[in-house]
N, C-alpha and C positions, 0 to 999 in steps of 0.2 A: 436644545435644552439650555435653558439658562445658566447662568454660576451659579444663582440661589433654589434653583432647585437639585442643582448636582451639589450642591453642600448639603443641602435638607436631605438629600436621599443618601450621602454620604452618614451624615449624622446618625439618623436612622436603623444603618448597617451597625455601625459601632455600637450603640444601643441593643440590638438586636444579637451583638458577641458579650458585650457586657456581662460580666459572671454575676450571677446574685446573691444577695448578702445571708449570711447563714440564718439568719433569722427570717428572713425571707422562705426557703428552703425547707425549713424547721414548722411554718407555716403550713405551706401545701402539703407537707408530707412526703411518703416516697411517688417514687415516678412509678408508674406501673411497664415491665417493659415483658407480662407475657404474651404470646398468643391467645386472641379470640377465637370463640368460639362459634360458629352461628349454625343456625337451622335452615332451614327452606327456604326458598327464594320466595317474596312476596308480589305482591301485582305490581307493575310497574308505577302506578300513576299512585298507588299508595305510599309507596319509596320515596317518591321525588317530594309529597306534600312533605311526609315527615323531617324527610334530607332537608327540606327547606326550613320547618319551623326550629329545627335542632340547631341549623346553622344559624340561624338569621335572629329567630326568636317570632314569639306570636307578635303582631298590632298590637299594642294598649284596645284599642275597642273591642279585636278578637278578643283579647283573653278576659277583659273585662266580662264579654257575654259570655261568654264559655264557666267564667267562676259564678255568675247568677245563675245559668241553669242547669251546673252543675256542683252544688254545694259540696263539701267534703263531710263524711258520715259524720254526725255528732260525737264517736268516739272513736274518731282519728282523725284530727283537728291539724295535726301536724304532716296530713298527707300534701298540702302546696308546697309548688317551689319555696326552697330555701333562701334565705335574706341571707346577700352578701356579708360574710364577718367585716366589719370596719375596718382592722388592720390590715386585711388584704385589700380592701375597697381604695386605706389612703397610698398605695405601693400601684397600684395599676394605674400608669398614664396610656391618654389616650394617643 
């Protein structure tokens, strides 16, 4: 491993202890710290699709087909994912 990458990943870590600013905080809201609940175990191969899109997120072309041929009812317009708030958008590096 290089020096410039054991500093980058050095950096990184500290980043990653960095306490964030209360306004930050104030933002997201509280932490949720109960116990879930769940039900039934579901098929496996349907876990793994969802586990994937939840982590990953859909393709832009998936989801593009997916919003054409699945409209949202005329009166609940606000059933799509939700648009990042800005203020949280300009706080998130990559």
């Amino acid at each position: 491993m290089s020096q410039n990458e054991i500093d980058k990943e050095g950096s990184q870590m500290d980043k990653e202890n960095d306490p964030l600013l209360p306004e930050i905080l104030d933002l997201l809201g509280e932490e949720e710290s109960g116990k879930r609940i769940s039900s039934d175990v579901i098929h496996p191969a349907i876990s793994r699709r969802w586990e994937g899109i939840l982590k990953l997120g859909l393709s832009p072309e998936n989801a593009s087909i997916l919003r054409k041929n699945y409209p949202p009812p005329e009166n609940c317009r606000l059933v799509g994912a939700p648009k990042l708030n800005l203020e949280v958008a300009a706080t998130i590096t990559e």
